[in-house]
C-alpha positions in Angstrom: -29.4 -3.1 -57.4 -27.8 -1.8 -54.1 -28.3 2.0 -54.4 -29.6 2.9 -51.2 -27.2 4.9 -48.7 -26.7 3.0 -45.2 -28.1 4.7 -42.3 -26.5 3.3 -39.1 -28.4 2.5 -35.8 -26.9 4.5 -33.3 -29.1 3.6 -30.3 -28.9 6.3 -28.0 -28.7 4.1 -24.9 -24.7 3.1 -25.6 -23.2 6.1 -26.8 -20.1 3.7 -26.3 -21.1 1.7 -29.0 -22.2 3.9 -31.1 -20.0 6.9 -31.4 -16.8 5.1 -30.5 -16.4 7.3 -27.8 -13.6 4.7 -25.9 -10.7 3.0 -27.6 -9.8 -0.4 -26.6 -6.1 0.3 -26.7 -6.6 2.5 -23.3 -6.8 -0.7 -21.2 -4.0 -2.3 -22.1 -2.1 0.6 -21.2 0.3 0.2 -18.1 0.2 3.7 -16.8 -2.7 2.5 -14.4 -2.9 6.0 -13.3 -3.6 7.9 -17.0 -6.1 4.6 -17.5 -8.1 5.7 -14.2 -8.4 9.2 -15.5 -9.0 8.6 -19.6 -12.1 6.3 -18.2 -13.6 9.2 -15.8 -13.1 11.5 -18.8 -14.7 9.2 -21.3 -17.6 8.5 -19.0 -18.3 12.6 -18.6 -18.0 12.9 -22.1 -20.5 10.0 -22.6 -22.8 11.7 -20.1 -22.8 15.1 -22.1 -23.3 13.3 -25.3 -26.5 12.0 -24.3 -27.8 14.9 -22.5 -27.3 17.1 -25.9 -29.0 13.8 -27.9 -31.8 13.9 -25.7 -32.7 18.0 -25.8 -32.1 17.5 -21.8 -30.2 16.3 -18.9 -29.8 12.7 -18.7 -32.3 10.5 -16.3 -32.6 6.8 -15.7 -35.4 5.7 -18.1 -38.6 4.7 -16.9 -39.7 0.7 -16.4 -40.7 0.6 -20.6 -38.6 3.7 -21.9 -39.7 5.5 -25.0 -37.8 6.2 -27.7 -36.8 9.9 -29.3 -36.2 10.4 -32.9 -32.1 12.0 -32.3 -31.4 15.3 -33.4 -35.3 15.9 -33.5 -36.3 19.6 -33.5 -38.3 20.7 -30.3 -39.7 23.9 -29.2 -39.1 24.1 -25.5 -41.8 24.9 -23.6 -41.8 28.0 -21.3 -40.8 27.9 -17.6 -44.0 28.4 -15.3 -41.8 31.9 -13.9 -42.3 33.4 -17.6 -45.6 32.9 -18.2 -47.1 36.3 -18.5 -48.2 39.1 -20.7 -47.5 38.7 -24.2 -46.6 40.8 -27.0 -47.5 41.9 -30.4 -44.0 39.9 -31.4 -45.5 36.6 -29.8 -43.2 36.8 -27.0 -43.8 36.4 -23.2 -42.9 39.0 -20.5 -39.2 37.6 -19.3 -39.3 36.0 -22.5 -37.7 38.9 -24.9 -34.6 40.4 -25.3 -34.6 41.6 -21.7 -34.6 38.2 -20.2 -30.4 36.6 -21.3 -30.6 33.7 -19.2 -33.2 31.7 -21.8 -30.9 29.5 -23.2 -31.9 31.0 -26.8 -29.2 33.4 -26.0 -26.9 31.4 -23.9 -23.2 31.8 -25.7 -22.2 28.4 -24.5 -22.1 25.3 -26.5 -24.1 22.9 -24.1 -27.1 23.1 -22.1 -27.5 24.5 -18.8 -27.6 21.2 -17.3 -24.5 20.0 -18.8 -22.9 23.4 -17.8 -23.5 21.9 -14.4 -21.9 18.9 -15.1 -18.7 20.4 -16.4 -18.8 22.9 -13.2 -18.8 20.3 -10.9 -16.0 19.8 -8.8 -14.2 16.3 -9.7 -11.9 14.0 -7.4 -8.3 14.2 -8.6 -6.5 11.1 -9.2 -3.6 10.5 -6.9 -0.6 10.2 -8.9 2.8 8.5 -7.1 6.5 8.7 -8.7 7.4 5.2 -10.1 11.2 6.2 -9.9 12.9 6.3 -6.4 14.1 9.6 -5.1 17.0 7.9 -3.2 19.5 5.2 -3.4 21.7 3.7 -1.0 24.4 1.2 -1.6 24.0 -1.8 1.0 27.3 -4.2 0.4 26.2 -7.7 1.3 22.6 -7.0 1.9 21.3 -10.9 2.0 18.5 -12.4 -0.6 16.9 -14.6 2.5 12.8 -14.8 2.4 13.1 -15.8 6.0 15.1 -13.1 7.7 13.9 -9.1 8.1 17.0 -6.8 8.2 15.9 -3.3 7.9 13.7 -1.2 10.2 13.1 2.3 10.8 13.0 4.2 14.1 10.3 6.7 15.4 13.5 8.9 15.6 13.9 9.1 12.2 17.0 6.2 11.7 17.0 3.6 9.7 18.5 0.0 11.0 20.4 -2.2 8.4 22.1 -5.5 9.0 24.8 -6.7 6.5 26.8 -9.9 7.2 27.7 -9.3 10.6 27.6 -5.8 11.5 24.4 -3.2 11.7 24.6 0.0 10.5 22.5 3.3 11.4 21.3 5.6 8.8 20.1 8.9 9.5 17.2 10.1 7.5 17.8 13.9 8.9 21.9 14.3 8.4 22.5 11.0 5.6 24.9 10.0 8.5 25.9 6.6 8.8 26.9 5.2 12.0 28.3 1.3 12.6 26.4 0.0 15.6 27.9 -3.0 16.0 30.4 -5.8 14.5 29.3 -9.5 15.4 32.6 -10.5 14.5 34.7 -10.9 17.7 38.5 -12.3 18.2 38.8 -14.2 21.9 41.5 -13.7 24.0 43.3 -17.5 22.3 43.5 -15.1 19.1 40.7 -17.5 17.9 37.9 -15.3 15.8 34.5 -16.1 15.7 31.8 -14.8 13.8 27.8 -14.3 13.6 25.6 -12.9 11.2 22.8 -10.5 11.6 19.2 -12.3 10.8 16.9 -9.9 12.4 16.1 -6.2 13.5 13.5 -4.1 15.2 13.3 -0.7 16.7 11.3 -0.5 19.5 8.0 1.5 19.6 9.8 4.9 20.7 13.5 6.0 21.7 16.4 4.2 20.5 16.3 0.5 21.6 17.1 -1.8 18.2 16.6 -5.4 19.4 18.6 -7.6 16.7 18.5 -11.3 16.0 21.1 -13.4 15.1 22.1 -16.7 13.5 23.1 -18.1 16.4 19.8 -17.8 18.3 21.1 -14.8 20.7 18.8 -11.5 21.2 21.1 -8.5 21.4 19.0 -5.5 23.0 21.4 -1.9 21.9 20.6 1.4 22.7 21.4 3.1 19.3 22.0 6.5 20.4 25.2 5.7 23.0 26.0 2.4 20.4 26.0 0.3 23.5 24.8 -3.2 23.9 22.4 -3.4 27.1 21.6 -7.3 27.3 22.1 -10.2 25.2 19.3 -13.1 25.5 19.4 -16.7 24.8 17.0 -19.5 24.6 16.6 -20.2 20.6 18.7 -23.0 19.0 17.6 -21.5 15.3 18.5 -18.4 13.9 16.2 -15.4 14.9 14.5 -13.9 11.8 11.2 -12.2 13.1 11.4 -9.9 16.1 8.4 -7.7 17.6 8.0 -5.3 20.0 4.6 -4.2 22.6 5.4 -1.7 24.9 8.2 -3.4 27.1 7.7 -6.8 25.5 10.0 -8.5 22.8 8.7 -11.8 21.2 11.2 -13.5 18.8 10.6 -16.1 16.1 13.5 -18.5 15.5 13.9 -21.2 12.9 14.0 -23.2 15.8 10.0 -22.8 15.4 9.2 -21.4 18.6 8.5 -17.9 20.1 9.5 -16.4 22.8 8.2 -13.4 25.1 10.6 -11.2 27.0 9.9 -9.0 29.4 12.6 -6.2 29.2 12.6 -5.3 32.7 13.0 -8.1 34.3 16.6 -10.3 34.1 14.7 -13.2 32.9 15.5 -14.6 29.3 12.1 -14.9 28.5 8.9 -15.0 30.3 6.8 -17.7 28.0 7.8 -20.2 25.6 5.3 -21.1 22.5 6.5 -24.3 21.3 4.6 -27.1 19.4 2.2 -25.1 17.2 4.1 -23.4 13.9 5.6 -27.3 12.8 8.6 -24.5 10.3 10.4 -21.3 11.1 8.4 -18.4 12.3 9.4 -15.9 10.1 6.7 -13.3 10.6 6.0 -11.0 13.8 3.5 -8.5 14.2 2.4 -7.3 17.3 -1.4 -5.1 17.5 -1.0 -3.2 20.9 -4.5 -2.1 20.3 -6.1 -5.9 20.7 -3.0 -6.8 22.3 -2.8 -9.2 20.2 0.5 -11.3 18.4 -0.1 -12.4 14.9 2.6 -15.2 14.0 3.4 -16.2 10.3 5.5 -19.3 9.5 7.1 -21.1 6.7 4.5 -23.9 7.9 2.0 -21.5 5.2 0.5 -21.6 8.7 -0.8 -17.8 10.0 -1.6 -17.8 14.4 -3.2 -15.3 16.3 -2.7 -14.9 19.9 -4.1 -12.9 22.5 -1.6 -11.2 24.3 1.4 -13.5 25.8 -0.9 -16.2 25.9 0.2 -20.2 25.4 -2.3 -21.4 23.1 -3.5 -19.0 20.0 -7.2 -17.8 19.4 -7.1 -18.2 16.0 -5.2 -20.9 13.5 -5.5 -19.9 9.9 -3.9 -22.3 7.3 -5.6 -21.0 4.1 -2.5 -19.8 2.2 -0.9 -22.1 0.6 2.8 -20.7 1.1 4.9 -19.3 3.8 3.4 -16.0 5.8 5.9 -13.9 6.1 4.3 -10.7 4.9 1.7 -9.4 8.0 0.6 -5.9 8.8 -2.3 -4.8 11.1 -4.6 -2.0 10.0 -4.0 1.1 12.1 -7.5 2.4 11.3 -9.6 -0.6 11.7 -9.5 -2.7 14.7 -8.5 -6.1 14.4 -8.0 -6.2 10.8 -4.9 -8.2 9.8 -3.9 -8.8 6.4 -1.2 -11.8 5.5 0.1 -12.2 2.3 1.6 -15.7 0.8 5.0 -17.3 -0.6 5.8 -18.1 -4.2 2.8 -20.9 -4.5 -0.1 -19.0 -2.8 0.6 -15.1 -4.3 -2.2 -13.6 -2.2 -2.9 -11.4 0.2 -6.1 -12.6 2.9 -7.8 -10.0 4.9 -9.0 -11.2 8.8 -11.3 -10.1 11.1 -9.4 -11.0 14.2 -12.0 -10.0 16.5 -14.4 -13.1 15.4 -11.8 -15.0 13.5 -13.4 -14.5 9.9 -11.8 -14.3 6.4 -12.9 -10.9 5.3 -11.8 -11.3 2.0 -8.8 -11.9 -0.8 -6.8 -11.0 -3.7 -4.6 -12.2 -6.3 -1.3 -10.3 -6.9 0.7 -12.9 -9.1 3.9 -12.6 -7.3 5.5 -13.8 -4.3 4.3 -11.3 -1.1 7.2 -10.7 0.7 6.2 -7.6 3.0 3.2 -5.8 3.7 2.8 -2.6 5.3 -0.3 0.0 5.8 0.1 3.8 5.4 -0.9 5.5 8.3 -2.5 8.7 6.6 -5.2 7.1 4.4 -6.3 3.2 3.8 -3.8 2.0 1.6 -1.7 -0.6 1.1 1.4 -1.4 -0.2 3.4 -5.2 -1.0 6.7 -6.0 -2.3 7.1 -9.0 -4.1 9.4 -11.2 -5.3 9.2 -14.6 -7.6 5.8 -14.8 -10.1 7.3 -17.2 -12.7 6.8 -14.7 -15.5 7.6 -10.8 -16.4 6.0 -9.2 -12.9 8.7 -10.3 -10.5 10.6 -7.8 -7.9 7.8 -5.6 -7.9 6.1 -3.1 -5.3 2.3 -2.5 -5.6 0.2 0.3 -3.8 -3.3 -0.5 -3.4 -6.6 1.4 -2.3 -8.6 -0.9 0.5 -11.4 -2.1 0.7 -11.3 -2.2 -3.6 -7.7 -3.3 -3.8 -7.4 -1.2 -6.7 -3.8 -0.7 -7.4 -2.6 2.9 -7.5 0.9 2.2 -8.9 3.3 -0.1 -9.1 7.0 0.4 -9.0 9.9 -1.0 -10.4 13.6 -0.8 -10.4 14.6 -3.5 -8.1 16.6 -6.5 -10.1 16.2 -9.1 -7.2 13.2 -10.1 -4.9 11.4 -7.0 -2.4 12.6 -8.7 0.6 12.4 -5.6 3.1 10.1 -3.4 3.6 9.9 -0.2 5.6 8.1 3.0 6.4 9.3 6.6 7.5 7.8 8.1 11.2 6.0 10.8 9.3 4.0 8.0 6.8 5.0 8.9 3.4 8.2 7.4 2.7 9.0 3.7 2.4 12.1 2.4 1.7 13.1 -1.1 0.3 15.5 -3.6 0.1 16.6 -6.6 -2.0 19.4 -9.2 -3.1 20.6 -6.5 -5.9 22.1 -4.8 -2.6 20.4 -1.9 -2.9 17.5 0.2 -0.4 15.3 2.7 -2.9 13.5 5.3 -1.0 9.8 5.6 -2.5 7.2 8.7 -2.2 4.4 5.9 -1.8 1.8 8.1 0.8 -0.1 11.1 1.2 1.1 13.8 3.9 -1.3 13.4 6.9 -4.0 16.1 7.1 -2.4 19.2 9.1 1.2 17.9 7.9 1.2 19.7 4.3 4.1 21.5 4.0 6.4 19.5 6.0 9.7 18.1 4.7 10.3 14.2 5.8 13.6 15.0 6.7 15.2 12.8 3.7 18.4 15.2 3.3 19.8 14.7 0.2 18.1 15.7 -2.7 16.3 13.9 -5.8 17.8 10.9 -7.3 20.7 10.9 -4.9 23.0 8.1 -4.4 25.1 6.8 -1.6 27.0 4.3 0.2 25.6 3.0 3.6 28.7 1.7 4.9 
């Protein structure tokens, strides 16, 4: 006969287990940011569960712990500062009813240590809006892994090619301006027509250098909407552009790269040919090393030091094309790359000794990269996965890669990718012809307060042509 009652073991080294303190369902929640802060909660609580268990405040056991009967009544022993005189009632001077701070008479629930606990100042969760706070319309915008049609200025204007013609965006009025029409009618009554393929503000003022399918370099300055120079020398289109200081280096489908130095009539001043054996598609010039990383549809990823003919460094781990390249602005010489649809990861590289640092799985296609300039983050937009976590855009904390949000809303691949002069906006683009402005970064220290200069308000919607 089974009449006994059954008395559970509730070892008091995994609360967890135990007391059922976590539920299971909290992980496969997809609000990573509520997950991050239920697990911080559950852990406190888990601390101040043992510390009331135990009579005291939790310590790392000894080498052969001992064991304490839970719930077991104990006297506690009197401080060394109120041993004294003692009275006919068995008390000790600073004992009595004189003395409130003995936790006999403490009106709180938990022990002093655990008051501590609960006291103690805790790191807030950074929480980022998964909805955009601004949409543009962008007629014509093209779904092309390969080219790079939106940048944004230092003076606060965003660059977008569609089709043939660029158009300017102003992030401070919501103004848009047509720079330019590629398509041109000769003097037979003949008309001819190019297509925009590339675009890149220079580091400061309002030079946009802009690639085109035709191999030409067009060099405008933005504010008069005047076309200074027009370059040849690439038989491929001209999908990747970079800037450093006065010099402009192209990649062309035509896999080679070209330096131009801006002041001089020359078309270009070096010619890399022979080394990417597919379209360069990715540009990123480090003006700290001085030194050109190149991505191609090769899956190969260079790195050159400065306009030299031969790179320092050949990496050919990814196993897709690089298009996707960003240097960190607070670390010198480290470069992360991120691969096409059959590689899916981003690779971090030391680029001063030419080491793979480290990388990381994001199940997607990395079509962009780009690091905030405020804090050490980093966020990727993606495109084909081959399951349910395609078009996305990811935020991550480096070195960790934990991943602070994601965002959705796109309906096509993240092809473009680019951030605001202050740091804390980033807008994207995609084949669903559509640029969502994101709040994806922290305000740099000193700059709390400040508006970004977005005009229009939340949610807005507009037309950028």
């Amino acid at each position: 006969m089974m009449g006994d009652r059954f008395i559970p073991n509730r070892d008091e080294s995994d609360t967890h287990a135990s007391y059922r303190l976590t539920n299971d369902n909290h992980k496969k929640n997809s609000n990573l940011n509520v997950n991050i802060e239920e697990t911080k909660t559950d852990e406190t609580f888990s601390q101040l569960l043992k510390n009331e268990l135990n009579g005291s405040a939790y310590k790392t056991p000894p080498s052969t712990p001992t064991k304490k009967r839970t719930l077991n009544f104990t006297v506690p022993s009197p401080s060394p500062s109120s041993k004294g005189r003692t009275y006919n009632n068995g008390l000790t001077s600073g004992e009595g009813l004189d003395d409130m701070s003995h936790p006999a008479y403490s009106l709180s629930p938990v022990g002093k240590e655990n008051q501590k606990i609960l006291l103690s100042p805790r790191k807030s969760i950074r929480t980022v809006t998964n909805t955009p706070f601004k949409v543009l319309d962008a007629p014509e915008l093209v779904d092309d892994f390969y080219l790079n049609l939106v940048s944004w200025s230092a003076s606060n204007v965003l660059g977008v090619g569609l089709n043939s013609s660029v158009y300017l965006w102003s992030a401070q009025t919501s103004k848009v301006t047509k720079l330019c029409d590629l398509t041109r009618v000769s003097p037979d009554g003949q008309e001819t027509s190019d297509t925009i393929t590339g675009l890149e503000w220079t580091n400061k003022g309002s030079t946009l250098a802009i690639g085109t399918n035709s191999g030409l370099v067009e060099i405008w300055d933005a504010e008069y909407c005047k076309r200074i120079r027009t370059m040849t020398g690439h038989t491929g289109r001209v999908g990747a552009l970079a800037w450093n200081s006065h010099i402009l280096s192209s990649g062309s489908r035509d896999r080679t790269i070209l330096h131009r130095d801006t002041r001089i009539p020359d078309q270009y001043i070096r010619r890399l040919a022979g080394h990417h054996k597919q379209e360069v598609c990715g540009l990123r010039w480090n003006s700290d090393t001085d030194q050109l990383a190149s991505g191609g549809n090769d899956n190969k990823l260079f790195v050159w030091g400065g306009t030299d003919d031969k790179p320092t460094f050949k990496f050919d781990q990814h196993r897709a094309a690089v298009k996707a390249i960003a240097w960190n602005p607070h670390q010198r010489g480290l470069l992360a790359s991120g691969g096409g649809t059959a590689d899916k990861k981003i690779r971090f590289w030391n680029t001063l000794t030419g080491n793979l640092i480290s990388e990381s799985e994001t199940g997607s296609q990395v079509c962009n990269l780009m690091w905030s300039r405020n804090s050490n983050e980093l966020v990727s937009t993606h495109g084909y996965s081959g399951g349910p976590i395609s078009n996305q855009i990811h935020i991550w904390k480096y070195p960790s890669m934990t991943r602070i949000a994601t965002l959705t809303g796109h309906t096509c691949r993240v092809l473009y990718l680019a951030l605001s002069p202050d740091g804390q906006t980033i807008v994207t683009g995609a084949g669903d012809e559509t640029l969502r402005f994101w709040n994806a970064f922290q305000k740099a220290k000193g700059e709390v307060g400040k508006s970004s200069g977005l005009g229009d308000g939340m949610g807005s919607v507009a037309k950028i042509r």
